[in-house]
C-alpha positions in Angstrom: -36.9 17.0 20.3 -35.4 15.6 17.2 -36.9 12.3 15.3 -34.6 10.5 13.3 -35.8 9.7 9.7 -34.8 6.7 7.8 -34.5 6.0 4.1 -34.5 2.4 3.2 -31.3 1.3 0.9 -32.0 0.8 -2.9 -29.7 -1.5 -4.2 -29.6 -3.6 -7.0 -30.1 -7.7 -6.2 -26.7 -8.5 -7.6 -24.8 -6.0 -4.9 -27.3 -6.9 -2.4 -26.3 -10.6 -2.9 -22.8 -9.4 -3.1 -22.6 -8.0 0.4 -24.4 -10.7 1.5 -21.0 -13.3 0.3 -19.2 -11.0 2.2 -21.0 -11.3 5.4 -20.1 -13.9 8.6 -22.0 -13.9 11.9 -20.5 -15.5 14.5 -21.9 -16.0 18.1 -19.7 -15.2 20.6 -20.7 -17.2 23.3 -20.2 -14.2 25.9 -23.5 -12.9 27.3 -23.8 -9.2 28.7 -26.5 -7.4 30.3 -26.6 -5.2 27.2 -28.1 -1.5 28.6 -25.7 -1.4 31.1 -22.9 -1.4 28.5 -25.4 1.2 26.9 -25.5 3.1 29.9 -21.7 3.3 30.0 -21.6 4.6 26.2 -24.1 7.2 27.1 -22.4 8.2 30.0 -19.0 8.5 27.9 -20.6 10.4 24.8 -19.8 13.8 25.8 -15.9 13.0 25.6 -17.0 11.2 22.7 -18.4 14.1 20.2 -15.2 14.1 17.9 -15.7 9.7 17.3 -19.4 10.4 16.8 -19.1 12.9 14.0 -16.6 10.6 12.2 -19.0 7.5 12.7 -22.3 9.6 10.9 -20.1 10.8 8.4 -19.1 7.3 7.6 -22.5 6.8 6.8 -22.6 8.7 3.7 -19.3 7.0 2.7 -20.7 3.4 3.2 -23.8 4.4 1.0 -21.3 5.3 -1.7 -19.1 2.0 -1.8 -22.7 0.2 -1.3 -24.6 2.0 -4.1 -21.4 2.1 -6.7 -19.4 -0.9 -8.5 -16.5 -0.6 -7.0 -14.9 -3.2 -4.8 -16.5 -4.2 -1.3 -13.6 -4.1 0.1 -13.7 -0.6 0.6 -16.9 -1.1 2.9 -14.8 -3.8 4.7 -12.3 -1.5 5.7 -14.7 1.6 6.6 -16.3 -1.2 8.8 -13.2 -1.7 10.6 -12.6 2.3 11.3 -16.1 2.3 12.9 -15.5 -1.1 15.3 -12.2 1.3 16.4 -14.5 4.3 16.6 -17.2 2.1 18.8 -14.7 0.6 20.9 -13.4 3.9 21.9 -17.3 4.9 23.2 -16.9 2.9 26.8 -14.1 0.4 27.8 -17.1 -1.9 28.2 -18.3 -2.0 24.4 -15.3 -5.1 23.7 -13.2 -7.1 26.0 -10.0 -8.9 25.4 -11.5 -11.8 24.7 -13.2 -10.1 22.0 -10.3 -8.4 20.8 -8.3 -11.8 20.5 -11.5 -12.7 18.2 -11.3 -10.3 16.3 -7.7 -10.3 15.7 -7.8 -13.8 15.2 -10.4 -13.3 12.0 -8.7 -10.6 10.2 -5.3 -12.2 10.9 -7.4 -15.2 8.7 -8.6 -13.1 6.1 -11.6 -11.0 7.4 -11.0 -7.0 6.1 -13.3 -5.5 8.9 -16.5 -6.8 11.4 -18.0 -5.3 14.5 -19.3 -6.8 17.6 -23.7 -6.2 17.3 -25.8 -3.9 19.9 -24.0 -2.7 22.7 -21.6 -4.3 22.5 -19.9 -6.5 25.3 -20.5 -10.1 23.7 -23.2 -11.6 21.6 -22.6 -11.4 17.9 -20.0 -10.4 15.9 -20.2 -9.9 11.9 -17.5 -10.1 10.5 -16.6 -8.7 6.5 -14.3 -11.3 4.3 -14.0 -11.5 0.9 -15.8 -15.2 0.3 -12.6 -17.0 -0.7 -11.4 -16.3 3.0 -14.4 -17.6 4.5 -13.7 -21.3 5.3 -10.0 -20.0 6.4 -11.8 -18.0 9.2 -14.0 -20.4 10.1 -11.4 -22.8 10.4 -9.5 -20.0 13.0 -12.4 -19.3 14.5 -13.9 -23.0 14.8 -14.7 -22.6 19.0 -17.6 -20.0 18.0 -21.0 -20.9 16.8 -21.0 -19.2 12.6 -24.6 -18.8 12.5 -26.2 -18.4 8.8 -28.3 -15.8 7.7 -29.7 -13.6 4.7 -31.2 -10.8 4.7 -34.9 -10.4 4.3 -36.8 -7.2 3.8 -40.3 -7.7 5.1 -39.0 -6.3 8.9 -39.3 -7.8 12.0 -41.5 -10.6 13.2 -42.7 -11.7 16.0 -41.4 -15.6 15.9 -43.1 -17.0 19.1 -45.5 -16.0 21.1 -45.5 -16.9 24.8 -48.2 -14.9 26.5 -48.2 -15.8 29.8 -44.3 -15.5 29.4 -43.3 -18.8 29.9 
């Protein structure tokens, strides 16, 4: 069996805040039952081996833009490759309705995004420079552009329910 190890991500707080300029979240308003588009993926994977090596090898690429002082852009662009690469896992993981989203915010300025989880609906991040930002809003003014930073204490449990209701 093999465990996967993670390292966090050292970077200093002015490239942190950086990517974080860069970043849109957008709700797509499109629900999906999310592990049977999983299932799909995972079904697909072995017809899938040549996308999944370019995808981890992106990773070491991202770490490089991310850790370096070059322009974010470049991490913009790599993000893009990897929606492509993920779309190409199942014909479930976008839809044309997400497509025409997506489109629509890089015809407005965004460089590269990717729908969250599975895929299907839900979120979708989206990477702009910030002087495109209110441009892509404006295109995209039917979704709900939710705000958000990101934290590094880890996940919380935000409300309790316990008897589920």
């Amino acid at each position: 069996m093999t465990f996967l190890t993670f390292t966090p991500i050292i970077l200093p707080a002015h490239r942190v805040k950086l990517l974080q300029s860069h970043l849109m979240l957008c709700f797509t308003g499109f629900s999906r039952i999310a592990s049977e588009i999983a299932k799909a993926k995972i079904d697909n994977l072995h017809h899938r081996e040549l996308e999944l090596k370019r995808m981890r090898g992106m990773v070491d690429e991202a770490l490089l833009i991310l850790q370096g002082e070059q322009s974010l852009d470049d991490f913009g662009v790599l993000l893009d490759l990897a929606w492509r690469y993920k779309r190409s896992l199942s014909d479930r993981v976008s839809t044309p309705e997400i497509d025409a989203i997506y489109e629509a915010a890089k015809k407005a300025g965004a460089i590269g995004g990717k729908i969250l989880g599975a895929g299907g609906g839900g979120f979708l991040l989206l990477f702009a420079r910030p002087e495109d930002h209110d441009a892509i809003r404006e295109k995209l003014n039917y979704l709900i552009h939710v705000p958000f930073n990101f934290d590094n204490s880890g996940s919380k449990v935000v409300l309790y329910q316990p008897n589920g209701l």
